[in-house]
MARTI-619287 format. One record per residue (C-alpha): x, y, z. Coordinates in pm, whole numbers, plus 32768, in hexadecimal, padded with zeros to 4 digits. Example, Ala and Ser with C-alpha at 12.3 -4.5 7.8 and 13.67 -1.06 7.14 Angstrom:
BEGIN
((84CE 7E3E 830C))
((8557 7F96 82CA))
END
This chain:
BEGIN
((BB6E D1ED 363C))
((BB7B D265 34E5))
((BB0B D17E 33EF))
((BC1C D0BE 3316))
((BC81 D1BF 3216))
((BD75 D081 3147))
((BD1A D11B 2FC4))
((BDE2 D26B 2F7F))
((BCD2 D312 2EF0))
((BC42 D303 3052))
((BD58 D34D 310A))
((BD6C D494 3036))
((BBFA D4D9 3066))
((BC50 D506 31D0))
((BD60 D5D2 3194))
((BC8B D6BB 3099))
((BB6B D6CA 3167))
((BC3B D74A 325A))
((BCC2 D87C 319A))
((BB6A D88D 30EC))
((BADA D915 3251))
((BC02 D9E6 3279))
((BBD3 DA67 3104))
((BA79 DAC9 3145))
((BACF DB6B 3282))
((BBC9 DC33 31E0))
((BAE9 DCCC 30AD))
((B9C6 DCF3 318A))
((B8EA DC19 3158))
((B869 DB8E 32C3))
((B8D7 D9F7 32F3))
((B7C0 D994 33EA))
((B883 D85B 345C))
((BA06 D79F 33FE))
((BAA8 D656 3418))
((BAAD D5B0 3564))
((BC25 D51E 35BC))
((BC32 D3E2 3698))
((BD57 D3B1 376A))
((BD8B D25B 3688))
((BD3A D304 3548))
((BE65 D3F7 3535))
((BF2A D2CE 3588))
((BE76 D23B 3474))
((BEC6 D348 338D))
((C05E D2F9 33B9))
((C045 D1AA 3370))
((BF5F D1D8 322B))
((C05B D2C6 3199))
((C173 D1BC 31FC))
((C0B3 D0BE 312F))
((C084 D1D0 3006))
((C214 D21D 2FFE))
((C244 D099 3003))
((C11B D060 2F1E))
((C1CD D130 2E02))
((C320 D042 2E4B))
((C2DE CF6D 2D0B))
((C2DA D092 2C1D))
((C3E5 D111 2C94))
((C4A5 CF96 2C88))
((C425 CF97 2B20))
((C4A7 D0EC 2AB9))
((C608 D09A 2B3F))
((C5E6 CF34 2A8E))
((C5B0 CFF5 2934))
((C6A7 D0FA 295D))
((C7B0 CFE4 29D5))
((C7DE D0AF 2B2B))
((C821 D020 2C4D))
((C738 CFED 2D84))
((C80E D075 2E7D))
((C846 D1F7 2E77))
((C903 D268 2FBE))
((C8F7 D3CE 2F4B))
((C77B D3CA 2F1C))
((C736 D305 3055))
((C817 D408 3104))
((C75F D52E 3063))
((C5E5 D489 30A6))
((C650 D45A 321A))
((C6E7 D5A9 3263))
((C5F1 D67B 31A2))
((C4DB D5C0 3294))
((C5B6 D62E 33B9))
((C5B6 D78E 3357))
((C44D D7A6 3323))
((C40E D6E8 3484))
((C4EC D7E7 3553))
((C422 D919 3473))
((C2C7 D85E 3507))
((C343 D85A 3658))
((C381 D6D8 3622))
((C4AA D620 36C6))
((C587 D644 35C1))
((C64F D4D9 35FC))
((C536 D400 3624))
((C498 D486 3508))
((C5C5 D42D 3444))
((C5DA D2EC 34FE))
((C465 D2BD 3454))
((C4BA D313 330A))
((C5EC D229 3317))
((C52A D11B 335C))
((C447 D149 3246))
((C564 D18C 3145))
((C5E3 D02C 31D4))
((C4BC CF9E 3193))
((C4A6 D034 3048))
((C5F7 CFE2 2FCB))
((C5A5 CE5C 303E))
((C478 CE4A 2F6A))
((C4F9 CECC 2E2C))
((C62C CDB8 2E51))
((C556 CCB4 2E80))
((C486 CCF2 2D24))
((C5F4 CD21 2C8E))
((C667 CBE3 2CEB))
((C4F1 CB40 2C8E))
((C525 CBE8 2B5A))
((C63A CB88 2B26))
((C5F0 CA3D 2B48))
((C4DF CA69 2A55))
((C3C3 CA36 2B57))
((C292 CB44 2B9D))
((C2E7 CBCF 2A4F))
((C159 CC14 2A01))
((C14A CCCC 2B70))
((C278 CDC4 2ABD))
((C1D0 CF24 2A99))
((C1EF CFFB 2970))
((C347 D0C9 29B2))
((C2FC D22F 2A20))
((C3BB D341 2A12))
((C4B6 D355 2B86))
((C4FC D4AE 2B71))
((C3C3 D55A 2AD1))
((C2A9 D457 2B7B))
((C30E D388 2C77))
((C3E2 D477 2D47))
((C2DC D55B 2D58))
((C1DC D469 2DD4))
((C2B6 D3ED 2EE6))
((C336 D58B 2F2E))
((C1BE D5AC 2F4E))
((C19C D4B1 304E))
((C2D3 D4E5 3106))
((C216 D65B 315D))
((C0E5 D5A0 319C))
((C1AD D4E8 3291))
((C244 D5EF 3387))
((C0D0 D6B4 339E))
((C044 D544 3411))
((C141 D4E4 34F4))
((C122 D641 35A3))
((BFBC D618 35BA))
((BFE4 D47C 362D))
((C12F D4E6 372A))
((C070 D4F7 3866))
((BF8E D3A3 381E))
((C0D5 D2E2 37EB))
((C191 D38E 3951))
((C05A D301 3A1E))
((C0B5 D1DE 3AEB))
((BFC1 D122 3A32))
((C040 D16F 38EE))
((C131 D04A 38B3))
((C028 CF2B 389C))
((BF0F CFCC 380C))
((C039 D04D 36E8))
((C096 CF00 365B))
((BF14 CEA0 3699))
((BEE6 CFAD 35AB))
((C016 CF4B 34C7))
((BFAF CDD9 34BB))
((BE68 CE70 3419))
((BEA2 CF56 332E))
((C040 CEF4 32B7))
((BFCA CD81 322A))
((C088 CC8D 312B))
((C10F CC94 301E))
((C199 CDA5 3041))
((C19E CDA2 31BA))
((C271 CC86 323F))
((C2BC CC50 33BF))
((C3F1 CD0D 33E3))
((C3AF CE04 3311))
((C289 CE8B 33BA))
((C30D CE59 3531))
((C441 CF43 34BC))
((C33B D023 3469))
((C29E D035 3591))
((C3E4 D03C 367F))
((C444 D167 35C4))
((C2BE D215 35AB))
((C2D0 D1C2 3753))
((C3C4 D296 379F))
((C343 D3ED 36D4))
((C2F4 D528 37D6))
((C2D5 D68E 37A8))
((C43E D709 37C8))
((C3B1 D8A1 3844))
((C2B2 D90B 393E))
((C158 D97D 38A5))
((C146 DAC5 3846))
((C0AD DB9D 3751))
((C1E5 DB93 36A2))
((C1F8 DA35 3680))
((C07E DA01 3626))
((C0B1 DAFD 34EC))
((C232 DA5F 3491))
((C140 D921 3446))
((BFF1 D9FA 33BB))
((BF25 D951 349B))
((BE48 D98C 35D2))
((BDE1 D862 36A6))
((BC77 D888 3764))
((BC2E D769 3853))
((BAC0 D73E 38B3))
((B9E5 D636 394E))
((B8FF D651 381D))
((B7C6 D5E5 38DA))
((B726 D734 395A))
((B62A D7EC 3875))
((B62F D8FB 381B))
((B76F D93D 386E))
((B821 D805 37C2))
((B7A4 D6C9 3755))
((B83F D592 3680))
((B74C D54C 3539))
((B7C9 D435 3499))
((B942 D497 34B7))
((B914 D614 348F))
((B8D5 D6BD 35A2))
((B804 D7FE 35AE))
((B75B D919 36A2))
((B75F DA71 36F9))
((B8AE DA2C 379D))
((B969 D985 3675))
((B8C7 DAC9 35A8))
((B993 DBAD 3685))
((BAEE DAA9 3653))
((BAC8 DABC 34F7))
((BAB4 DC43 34FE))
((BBC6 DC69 35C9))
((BCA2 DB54 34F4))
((BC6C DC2B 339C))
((BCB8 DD7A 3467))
((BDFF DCEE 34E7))
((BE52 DC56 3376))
((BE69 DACC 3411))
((BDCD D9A7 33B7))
((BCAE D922 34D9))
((BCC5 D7ED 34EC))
((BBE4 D732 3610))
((BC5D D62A 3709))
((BB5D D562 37D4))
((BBAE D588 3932))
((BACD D55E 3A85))
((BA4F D60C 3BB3))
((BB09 D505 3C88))
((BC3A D54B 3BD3))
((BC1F D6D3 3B5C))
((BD3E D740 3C39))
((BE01 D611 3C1F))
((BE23 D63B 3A9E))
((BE68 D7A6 3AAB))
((BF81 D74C 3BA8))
((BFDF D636 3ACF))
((BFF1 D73E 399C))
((BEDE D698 38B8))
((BE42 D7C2 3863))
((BE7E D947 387A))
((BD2D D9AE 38A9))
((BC10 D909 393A))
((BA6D D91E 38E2))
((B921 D890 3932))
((B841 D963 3A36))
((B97F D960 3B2B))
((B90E D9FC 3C76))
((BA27 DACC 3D1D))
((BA5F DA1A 3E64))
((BB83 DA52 3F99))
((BC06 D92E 3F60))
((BC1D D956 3DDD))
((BCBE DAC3 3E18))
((BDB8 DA0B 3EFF))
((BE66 D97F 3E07))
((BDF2 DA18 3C80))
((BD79 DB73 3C2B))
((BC12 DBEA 3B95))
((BBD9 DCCD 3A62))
((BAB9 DDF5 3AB5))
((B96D DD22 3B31))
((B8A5 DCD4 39C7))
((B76B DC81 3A69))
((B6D5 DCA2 3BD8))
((B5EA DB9C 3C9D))
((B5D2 DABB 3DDB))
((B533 D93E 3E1E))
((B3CF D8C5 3E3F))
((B326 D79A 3E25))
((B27E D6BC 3D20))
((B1A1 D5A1 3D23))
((B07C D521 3C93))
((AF37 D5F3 3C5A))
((AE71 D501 3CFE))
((AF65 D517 3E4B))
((AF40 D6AC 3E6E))
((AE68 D683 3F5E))
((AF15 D5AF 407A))
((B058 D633 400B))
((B022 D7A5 4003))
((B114 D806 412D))
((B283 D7C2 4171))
((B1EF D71A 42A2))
((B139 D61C 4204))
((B24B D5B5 413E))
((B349 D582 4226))
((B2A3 D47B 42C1))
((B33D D2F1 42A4))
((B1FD D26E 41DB))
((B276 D385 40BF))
((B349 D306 3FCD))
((B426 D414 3F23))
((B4E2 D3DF 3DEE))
((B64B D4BA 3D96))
((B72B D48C 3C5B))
((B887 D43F 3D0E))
((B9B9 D522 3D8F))
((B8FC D672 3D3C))
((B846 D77B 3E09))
((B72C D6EF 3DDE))
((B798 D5AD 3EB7))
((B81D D6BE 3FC6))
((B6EC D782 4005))
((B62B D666 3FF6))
((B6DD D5D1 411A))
((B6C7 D735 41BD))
((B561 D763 4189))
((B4C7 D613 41B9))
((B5C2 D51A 42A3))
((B48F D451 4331))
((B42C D3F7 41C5))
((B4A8 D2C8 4110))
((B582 D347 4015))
((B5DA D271 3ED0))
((B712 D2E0 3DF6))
((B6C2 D2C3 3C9F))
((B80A D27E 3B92))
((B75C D334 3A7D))
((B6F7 D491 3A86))
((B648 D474 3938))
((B54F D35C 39C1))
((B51A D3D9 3B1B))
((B3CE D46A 3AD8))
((B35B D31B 3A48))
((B34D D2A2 3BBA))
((B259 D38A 3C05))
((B1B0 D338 3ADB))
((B19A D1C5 3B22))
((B155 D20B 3CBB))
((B281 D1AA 3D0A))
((B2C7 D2DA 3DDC))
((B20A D3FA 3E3E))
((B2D0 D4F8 3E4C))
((B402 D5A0 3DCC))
((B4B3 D6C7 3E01))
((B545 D7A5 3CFE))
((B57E D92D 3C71))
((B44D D9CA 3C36))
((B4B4 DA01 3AA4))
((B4B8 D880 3A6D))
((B348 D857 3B4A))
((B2DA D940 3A5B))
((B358 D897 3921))
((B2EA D725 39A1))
((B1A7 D796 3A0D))
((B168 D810 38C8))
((B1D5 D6CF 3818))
((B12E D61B 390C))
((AFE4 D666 396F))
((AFA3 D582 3A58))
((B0C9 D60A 3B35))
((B0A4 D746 3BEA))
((B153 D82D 3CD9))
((B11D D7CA 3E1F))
((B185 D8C9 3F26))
((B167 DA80 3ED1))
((B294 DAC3 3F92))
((B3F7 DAD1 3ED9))
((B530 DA5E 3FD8))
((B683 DA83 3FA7))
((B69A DBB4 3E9B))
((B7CC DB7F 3DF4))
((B864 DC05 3C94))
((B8A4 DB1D 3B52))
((BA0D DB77 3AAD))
((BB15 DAE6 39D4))
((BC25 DA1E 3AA2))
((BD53 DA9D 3A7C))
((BEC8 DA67 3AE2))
((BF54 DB2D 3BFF))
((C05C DBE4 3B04))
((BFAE DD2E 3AF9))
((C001 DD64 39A1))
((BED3 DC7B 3963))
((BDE6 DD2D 39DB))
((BE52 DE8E 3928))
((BE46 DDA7 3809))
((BD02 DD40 3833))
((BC4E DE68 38E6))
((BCD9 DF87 37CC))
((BBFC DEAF 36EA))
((BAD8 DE5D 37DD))
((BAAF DF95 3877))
((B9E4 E06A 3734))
((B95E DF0A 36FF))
((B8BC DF20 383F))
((B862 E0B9 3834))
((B7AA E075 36E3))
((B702 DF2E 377C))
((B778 DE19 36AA))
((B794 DD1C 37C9))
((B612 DD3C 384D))
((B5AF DD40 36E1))
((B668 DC0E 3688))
((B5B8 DB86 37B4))
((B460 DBFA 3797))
((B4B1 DB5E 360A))
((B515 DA1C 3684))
((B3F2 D9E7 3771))
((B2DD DA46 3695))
((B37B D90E 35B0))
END
């Protein structure tokens, strides 16, 4: 989960740091990582720019106060509400719900500014009246700003909220970040009824990604060299490659955490366009997604501790039931494992990114895993080694990609010279010497 974002000078840090890493991609300059979107953290992002547009509801109360105008403005409302629909159906947005979303928030809106009328009126939370600001020429603006700020979020946050889950964990989500005063109960569950029921109103398609200026890459985020999360960027030779093909395709990247248990699942479930990370091209993965042009080559081995090279220095002598091997979850890793050594106990470990501390610690002796990453943990490591010489299961590392084949002409005009001049294996051989 992304961490609270409630001021909107961090809100629009996230935001710029986003276009910052397309920015440099663009004018050449190499990004070596980018921001890492949780699944809760684009959902996240909607709500924080609710609570800006509702946030600026007081100026604009006190600009209609001074100017004698009234609070209510069907026209406007009207305008706000279908503008938002028109730039929902451009983003490949369901163009009704959207609306439905933006109603909502004009409701709210509207009920705040009466309320400080009639306190005003009343002469009560005078002192809390702000200076009056210009409607037209400063306040509009603002809120224009944020009503664009709006559609790109919800198309990036439109999957989260169709998962089955989504309901609960949204008005988890809204009880946190929508609070008093200016949040009251029904105010923010109208909210979220409305911000439920947003989807993607198009299929994905290249079309649709550059209506919106924006290329989604989903990656696990826990295999270096290929991708790894750093304190909510993620970088690697992988995300490199993304980056270079975002600024050649004129789209902003923008990262979404996925997992190796759910990789196909959130293609299928249209969370991302593209997918990263050291992905192995598999049967079953070409069953149901396509591959880009293989960026790197390898096959499995085994790692353990130094000190274990000895008893552990054939395939035999691990698969035995005394051996304890070690596999991040619902990768290949766990399959050949289970192929190569069935007599051996074998632990499933939730976090790629602390697997190798087992072996560390003695927990296990043995894991197995590509050849690139032995060679990177070994070196990080000294006290782990390669265990076995021979290399099983040769496979080729690709970008995931949807079955529509205009994804992978997309993707492979751009790769293909990358690949001839030897960017991937350099990016690589950069990322490992790190």
């Amino acid at each position: 989960m992304l961490p609270p974002l409630r001021h909107p000078l961090r809100l629009a840090a996230l935001f710029g740091a986003l276009l910052c890493a397309s920015a440099a991609a663009t004018s050449g300059a190499e990004p070596r990582g980018a921001p890492l979107a949780e699944p809760d953290g684009l959902v996240v992002a909607v709500l924080q720019l609710a609570d800006r547009r509702l946030a600026l509801m007081p100026e604009v109360a006190a600009s209609k106060w001074a100017s004698g105008q009234p609070v209510v403005d069907a026209a406007r409302e009207s305008e706000v509400i279908a503008a938002a629909g028109d730039r929902a159906a451009a983003a490949g947005l369901d163009r009704d719900t959207v609306a439905d979303y933006f109603a909502a928030q004009v409701a709210g809106a509207r009920g705040l500014q009466l309320e400080l009328h009639d306190a005003w009126r009343r002469g009560e939370r005078l002192d809390e009246r702000p200076p009056a600001a210009s409607l037209a020429g400063q306040l509009r603006p603002r809120l224009d700003a944020i009503s664009t700020a709006t559609v790109r979020a919800l198309y990036l946050a439109a999957p989260v909220l169709a998962a089955t889950d989504g309901a609960s964990r949204l008005v988890a989500l809204a009880d946190r970040e929508l609070r008093p005063p200016l949040w009251d109960d029904a105010r923010r569950a109208s909210l979220v009824t409305a911000l439920a029921r947003v989807r993607l109103g198009m299929p994905r398609s290249i079309a649709r990604a550059r209506s919106v200026g924006v290329l989604r890459i989903g990656t696990p985020a826990d295999y270096a060299p290929f991708a790894v999360a750093v304190d909510g960027r993620v970088e690697g030779a992988d995300v490199r490659l993304a980056l270079g093909l975002a600024a050649s395709a004129g789209l902003e990247p923008v990262f979404v955490r996925s997992s190796w248990r759910g990789l196909l699942g959130d293609l299928a479930a249209d969370r991302f366009d593209i997918a990263v990370g050291g992905i192995s091209v598999t049967t079953a993965r070409r069953a149901v997604a396509a591959f880009s042009r293989p960026t790197a080559h390898g096959g499995k081995s085994a790692v353990g501790a130094c000190a274990a090279r000895p008893r552990l220095a054939s395939l035999a002598a691990i698969d035995r039931p005394e051996v304890v091997v070690i596999e991040n979850r619902g990768g290949t890793n766990e399959t050949i494992a289970r192929e190569l050594a069935p007599h051996a106990q074998l632990v499933v470990h939730p976090d790629n990114l602390t697997v190798f501390d087992e072996l560390l610690a003695g927990r296990a002796d043995a894991m197995f895993t590509d050849d690139t990453e032995i060679a990177l943990v070994t070196r990080r490591h000294p006290q782990l080694c390669r265990l076995l010489a021979e290399l099983y299961a040769p496979t080729d590392k690709a970008m995931l990609l949807p079955a529509e084949p205009e994804w992978r002409t997309l993707v492979d005009d751009w790769l293909g010279p990358q690949i001839e001049r030897g960017v991937p294996a350099s990016l690589l051989a950069e990322e490992l010497a790190r």
